[in-house]
N, C-alpha and C positions, 0 to 999 in steps of 0.2 A: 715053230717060229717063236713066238711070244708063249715064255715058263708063266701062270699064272703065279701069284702068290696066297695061295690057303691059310693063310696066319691070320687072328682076327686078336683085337684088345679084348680084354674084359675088366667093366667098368662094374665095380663094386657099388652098387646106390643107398646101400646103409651107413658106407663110409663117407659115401659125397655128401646127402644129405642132414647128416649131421649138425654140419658147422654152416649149416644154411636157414638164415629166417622164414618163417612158416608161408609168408608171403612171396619170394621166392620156390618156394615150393609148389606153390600154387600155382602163379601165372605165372611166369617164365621167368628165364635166365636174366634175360633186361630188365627186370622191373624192380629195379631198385626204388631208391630215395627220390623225391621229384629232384631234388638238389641234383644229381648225377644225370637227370632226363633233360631238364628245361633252364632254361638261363632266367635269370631275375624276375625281367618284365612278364611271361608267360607264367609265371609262381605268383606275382603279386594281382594278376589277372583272374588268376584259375581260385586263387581264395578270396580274394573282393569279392568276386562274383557267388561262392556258394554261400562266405560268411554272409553277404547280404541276403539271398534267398531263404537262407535259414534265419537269419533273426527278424524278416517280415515276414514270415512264417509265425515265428518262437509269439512275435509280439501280438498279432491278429488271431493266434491260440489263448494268447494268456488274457486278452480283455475278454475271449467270450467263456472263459473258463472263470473268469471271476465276477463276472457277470452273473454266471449260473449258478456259482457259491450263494454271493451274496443274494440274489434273488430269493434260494434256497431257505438260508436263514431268515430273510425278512417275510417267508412265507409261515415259516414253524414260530416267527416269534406271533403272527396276527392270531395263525392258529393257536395259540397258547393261553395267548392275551383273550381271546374269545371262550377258551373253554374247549376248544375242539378235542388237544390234548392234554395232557397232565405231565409234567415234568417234576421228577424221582430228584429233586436235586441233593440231595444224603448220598444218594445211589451213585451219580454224577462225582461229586466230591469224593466221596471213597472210590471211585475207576480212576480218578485222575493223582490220588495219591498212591495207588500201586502203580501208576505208570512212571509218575518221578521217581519212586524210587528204583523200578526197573533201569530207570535210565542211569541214573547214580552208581548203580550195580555194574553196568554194562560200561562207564564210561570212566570206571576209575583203572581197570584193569590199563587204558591206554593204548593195547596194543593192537595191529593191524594183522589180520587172517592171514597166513601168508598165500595166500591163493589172490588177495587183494593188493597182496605187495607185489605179487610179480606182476598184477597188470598195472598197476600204477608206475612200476619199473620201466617197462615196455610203453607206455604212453609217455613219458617222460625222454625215453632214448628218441621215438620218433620226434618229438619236437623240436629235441637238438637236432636232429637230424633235419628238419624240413622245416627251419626255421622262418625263411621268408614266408614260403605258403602259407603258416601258421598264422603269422603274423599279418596278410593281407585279408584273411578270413576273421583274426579279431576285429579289423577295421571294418569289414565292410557288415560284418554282425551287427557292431555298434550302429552303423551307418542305418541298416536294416533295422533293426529297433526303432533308432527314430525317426523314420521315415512313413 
């Protein structure tokens, strides 16, 4: 009755893979750019919402983190001031003039690792690329900061 047909494709995946972003790779065929996924309001939504969560976050990390600094220092300065320790300050000023100059070394050459440029590359494609969302997570960062 019915000739099957035994023929099958063959689908090369070293070729397909190629010319495809690592994140495609990953999770699926769909999961492009949010741009290509969600329309406006759902981008400016989805980055409010994390840029805020993340910079009330960033901001209630960074008071008790400099809380803990400064505490820190005003605790070695009592100690100091009383004797408990002894502070090398020769020792202190020659560490801190091979560190400038390390830096002087380090920062005249100018140029960027290129292991650094391609991520820096790559971070820069995606934000042209997902631009709104970017931009509603600076807002709502800001927002979350000072909030």
């Amino acid at each position: 009755a019915g000739a099957k047909d035994d023929t099958f494709n063959v689908l090369d995946l070293a070729e397909y893979t190629k010319n495809r972003p690592w994140w495609r790779k990953i999770f699926a065929p769909g999961s492009g750019s949010s741009a290509e996924k969600y329309n406006v309001a759902t981008q400016l939504v989805i980055g409010g919402v994390t840029g805020w969560c993340t910079g009330f976050i960033f901001q209630k990390v960074g008071k008790l983190a400099a809380t803990a600094v400064g505490g820190g220092f005003f605790l070695l300065q009592i100690a100091n001031h009383t004797g408990y320790i002894k502070v090398d300050w020769n020792l202190v000023q020659r560490d801190m003039n091979k560190a400038k100059q390390q830096l002087k070394f380090h920062s005249s050459g100018n140029k960027m690792p290129p292991e650094v440029k391609s991520r820096v590359d790559e971070v820069i494609i995606f934000l042209k690329k997902n631009v709104i969302l970017t931009g509603g997570f600076a807002g709502g960062f800001l927002l979350g900061m000072a909030s």
